[in-house]
OpenMM code with the backbone's topology and positions (N, CA, C; nanometers):
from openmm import Vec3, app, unit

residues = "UNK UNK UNK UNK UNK UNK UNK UNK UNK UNK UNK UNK UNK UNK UNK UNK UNK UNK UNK UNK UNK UNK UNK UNK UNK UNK UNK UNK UNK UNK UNK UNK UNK UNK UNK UNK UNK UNK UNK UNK UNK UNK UNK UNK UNK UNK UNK UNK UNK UNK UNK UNK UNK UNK".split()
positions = [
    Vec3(15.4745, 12.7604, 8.1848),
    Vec3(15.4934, 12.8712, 8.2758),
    Vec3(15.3655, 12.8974, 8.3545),
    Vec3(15.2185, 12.9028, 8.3001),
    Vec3(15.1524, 12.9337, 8.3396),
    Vec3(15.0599, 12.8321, 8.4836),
    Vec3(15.1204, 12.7011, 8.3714),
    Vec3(15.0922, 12.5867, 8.4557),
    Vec3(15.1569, 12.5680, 8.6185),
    Vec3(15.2807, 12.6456, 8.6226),
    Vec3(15.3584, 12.6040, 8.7339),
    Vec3(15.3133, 12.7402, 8.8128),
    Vec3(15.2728, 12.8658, 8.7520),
    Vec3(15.1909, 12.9421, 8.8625),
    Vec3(15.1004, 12.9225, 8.9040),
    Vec3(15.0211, 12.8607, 8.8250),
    Vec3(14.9032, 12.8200, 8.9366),
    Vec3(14.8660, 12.7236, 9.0235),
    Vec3(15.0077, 12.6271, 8.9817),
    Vec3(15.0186, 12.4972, 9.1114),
    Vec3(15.0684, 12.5774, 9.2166),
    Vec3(15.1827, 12.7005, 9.2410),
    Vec3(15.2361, 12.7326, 9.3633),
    Vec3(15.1366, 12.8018, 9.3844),
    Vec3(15.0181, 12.8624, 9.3229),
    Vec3(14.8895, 12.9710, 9.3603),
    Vec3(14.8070, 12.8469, 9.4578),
    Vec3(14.8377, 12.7340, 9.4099),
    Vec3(14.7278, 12.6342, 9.4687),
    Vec3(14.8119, 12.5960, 9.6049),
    Vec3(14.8985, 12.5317, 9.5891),
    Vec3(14.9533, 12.4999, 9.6889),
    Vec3(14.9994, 12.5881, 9.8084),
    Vec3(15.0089, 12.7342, 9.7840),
    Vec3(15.0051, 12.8423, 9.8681),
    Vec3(14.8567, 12.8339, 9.9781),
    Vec3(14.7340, 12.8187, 9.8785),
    Vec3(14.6260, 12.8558, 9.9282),
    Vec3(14.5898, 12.7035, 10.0748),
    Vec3(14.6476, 12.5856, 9.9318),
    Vec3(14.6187, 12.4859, 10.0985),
    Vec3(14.7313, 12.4443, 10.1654),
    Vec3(14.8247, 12.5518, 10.1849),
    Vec3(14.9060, 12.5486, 10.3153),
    Vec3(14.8331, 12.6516, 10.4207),
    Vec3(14.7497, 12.7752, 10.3462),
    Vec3(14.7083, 12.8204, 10.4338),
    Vec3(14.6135, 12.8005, 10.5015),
    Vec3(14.5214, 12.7170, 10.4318),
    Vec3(14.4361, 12.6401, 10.5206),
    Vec3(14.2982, 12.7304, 10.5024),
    Vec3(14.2950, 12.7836, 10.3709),
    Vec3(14.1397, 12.8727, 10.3182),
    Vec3(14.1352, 12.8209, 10.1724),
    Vec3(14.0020, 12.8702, 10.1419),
    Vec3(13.9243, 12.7966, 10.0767),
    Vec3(13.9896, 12.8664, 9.8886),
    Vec3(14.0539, 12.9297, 9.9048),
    Vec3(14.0851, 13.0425, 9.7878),
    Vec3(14.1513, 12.9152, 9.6664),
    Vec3(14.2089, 12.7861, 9.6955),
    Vec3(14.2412, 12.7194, 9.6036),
    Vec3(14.1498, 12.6639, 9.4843),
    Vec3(14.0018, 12.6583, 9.5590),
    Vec3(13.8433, 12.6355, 9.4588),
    Vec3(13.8749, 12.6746, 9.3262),
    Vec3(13.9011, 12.8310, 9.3050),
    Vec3(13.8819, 12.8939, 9.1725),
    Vec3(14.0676, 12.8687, 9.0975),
    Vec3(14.1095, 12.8499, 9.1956),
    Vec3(14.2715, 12.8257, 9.1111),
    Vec3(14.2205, 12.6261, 9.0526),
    Vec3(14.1560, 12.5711, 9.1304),
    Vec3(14.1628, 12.4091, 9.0693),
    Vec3(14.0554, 12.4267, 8.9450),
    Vec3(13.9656, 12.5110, 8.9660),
    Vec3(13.8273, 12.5477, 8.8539),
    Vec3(13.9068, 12.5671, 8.7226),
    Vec3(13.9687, 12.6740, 8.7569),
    Vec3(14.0696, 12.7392, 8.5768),
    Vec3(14.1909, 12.6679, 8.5962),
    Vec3(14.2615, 12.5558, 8.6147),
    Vec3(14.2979, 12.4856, 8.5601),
    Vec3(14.2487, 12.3691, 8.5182),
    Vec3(14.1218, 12.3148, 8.5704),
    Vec3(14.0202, 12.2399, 8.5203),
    Vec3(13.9645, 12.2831, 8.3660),
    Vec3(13.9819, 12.4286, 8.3369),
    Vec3(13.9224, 12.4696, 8.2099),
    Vec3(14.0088, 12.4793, 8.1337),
    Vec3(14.1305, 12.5085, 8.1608),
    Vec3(14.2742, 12.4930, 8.0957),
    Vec3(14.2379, 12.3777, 8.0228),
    Vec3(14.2409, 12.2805, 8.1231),
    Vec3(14.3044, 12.1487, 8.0713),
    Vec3(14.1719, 12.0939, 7.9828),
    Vec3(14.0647, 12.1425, 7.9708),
    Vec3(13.9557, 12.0963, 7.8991),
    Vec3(13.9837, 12.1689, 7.7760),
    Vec3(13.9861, 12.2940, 7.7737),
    Vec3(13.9866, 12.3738, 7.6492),
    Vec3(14.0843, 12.3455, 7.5781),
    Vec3(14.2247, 12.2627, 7.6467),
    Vec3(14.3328, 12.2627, 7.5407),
    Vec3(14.3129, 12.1230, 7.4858),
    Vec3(14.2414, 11.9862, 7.5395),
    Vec3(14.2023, 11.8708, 7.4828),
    Vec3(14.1164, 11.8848, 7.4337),
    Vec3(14.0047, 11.9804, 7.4282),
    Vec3(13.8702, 12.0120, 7.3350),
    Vec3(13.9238, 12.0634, 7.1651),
    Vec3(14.0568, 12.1193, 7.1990),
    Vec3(14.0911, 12.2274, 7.0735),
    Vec3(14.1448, 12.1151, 6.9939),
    Vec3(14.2604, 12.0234, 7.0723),
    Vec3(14.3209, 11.9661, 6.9880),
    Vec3(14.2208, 11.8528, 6.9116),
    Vec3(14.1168, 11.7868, 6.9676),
    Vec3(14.0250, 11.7291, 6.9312),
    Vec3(13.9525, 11.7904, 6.7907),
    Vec3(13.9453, 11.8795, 6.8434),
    Vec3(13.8399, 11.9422, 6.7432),
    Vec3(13.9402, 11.9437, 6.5785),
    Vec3(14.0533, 12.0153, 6.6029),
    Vec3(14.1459, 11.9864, 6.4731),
    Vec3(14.1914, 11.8628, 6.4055),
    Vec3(14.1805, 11.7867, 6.4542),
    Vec3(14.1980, 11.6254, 6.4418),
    Vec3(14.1330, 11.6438, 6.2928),
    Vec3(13.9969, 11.6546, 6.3056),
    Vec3(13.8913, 11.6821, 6.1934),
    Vec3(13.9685, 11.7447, 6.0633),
    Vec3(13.8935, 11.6391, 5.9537),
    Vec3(13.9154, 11.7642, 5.8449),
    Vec3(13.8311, 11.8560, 5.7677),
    Vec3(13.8431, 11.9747, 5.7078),
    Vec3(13.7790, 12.0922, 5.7558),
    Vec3(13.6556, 12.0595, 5.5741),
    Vec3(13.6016, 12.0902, 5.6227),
    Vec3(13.4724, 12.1091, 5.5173),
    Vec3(13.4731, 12.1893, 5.4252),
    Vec3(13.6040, 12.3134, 5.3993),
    Vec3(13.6216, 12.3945, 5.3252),
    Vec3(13.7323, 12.3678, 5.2864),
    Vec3(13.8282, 12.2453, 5.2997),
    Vec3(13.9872, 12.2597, 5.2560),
    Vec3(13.9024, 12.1885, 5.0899),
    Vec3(13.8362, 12.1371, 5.0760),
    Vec3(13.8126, 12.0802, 4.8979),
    Vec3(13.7452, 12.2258, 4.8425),
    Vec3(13.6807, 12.3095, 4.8931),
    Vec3(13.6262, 12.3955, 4.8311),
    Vec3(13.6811, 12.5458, 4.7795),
    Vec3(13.8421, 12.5182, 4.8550),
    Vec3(13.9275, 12.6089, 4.8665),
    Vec3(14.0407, 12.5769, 4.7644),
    Vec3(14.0182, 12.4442, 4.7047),
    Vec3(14.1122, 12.3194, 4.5936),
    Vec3(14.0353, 12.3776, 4.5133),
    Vec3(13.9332, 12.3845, 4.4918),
    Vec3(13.8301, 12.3643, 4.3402),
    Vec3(13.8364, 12.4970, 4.2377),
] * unit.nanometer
topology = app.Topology()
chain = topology.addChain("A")
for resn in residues:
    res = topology.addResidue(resn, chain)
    for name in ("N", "CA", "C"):
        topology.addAtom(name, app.Element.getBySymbol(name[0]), res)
């Protein structure tokens, strides 16, 4: 959902022909980092799941 508002937020801005699409391509640039950074990061296994066994 959120993804498809900010493509018509983008695509609004360069039909109009101003510069306002910059910060809509920026935060979906961080979107898309933060949600491959997260899943990355869980991949890992956690340093406390044996200490939480014991």
């Amino acid at each position: 959902m959120l993804h498809s508002v900010c493509v018509r937020a983008i695509s609004a801005h360069l039909n109009a022909h101003d510069v306002g699409f910059i910060p809509g391509l920026a935060g979906v640039a961080c979107l898309l980092v933060s949600f491959f950074s997260q899943n990355a990061a869980r991949k890992g296994a956690s340093p406390y799941a044996l200490a939480a066994m014991a």
